[in-house]
N, C-alpha and C positions, 0 to 999 in steps of 0.2 A: 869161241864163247859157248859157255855149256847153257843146255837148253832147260829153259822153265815148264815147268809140269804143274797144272793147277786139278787141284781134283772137288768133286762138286761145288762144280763153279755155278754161282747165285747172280741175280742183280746184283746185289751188293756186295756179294765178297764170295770167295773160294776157301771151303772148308780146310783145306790145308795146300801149301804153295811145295813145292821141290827145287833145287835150283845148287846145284855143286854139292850134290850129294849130302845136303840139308832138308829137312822137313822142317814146315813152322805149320802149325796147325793156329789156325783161329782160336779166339778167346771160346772155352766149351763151356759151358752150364749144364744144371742138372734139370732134371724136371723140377717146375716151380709147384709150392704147396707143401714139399716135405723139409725135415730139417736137416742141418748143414752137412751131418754123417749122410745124411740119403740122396739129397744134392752131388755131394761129393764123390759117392759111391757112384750116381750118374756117370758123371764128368768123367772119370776112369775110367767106366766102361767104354765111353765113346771115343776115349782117349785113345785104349788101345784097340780099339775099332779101325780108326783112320790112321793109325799107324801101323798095322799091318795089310793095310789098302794101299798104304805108299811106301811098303818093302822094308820097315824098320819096325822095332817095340821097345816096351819099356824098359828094355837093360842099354839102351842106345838114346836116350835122352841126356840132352847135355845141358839144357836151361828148362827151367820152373819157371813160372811168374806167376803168384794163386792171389787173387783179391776176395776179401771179405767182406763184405756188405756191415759186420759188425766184428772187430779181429778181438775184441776182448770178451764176447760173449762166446764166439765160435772157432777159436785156434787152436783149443784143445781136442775138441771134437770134429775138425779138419784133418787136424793131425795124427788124430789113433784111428781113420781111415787111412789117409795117406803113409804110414807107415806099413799099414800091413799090408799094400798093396807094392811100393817100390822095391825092389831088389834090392839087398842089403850086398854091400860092395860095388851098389851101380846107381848111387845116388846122387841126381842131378845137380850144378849150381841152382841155389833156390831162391827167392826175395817172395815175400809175401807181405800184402798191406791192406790198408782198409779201402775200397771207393763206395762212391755211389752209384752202384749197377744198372742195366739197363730198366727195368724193372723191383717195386721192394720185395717182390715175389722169388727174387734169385737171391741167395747167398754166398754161394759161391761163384769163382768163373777163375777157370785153370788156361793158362796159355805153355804150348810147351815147342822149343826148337829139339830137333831130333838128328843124329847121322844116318845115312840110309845101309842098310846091312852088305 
């Protein structure tokens, strides 16, 4: 059985879990207060932060899951962040939808599973 690997691991949860040469990184946010492009821009950063902490990056994401706080005010403007930022010819499955986030101060929140390199 292959062994699990948690990396900043919290009370409540571990920033991102390892486990058969998958990465699944927690639900990531931007800093609260800016909007959904700066938020977004965040989120990426950190994204590829903790993925190259746990041995993989963005050309090695294999699921998306982006929730929007409001998807028809801000999809467009998630989006022409998120494109310039994915690898074209290494673009993940994706789903994106609207919730209601931890706080109305967050508009974004990117969850992503990864293969490890």
């Amino acid at each position: 059985m292959s062994e699990i690997i948690r990396l900043e691991v919290g009370k409540r949860m571990s920033n991102a879990v390892i486990h058969g040469g998958i990465v699944r990184l927690a639900g990531i946010v931007g800093e609260p207060g800016g909007d959904v492009g700066q938020q977004t821009r965040d989120c990426l950063a950190e994204i590829d932060r903790l993925l190259a902490l746990a041995g993989s990056d963005k050309t090695r994401i294999l699921r998306a899951q982006i929730w929007l706080a409001d998807i028809n005010r801000d999809f467009g403007a998630m989006n022409a962040v998120w494109d310039g930022w994915v690898p074209q010819g290494h673009t993940p499955a994706r789903a994106t939808g609207e919730a209601k986030l931890a706080t109305p101060d967050y508009l974004v929140e990117i969850i992503i599973d990864a293969a490890q390199a």
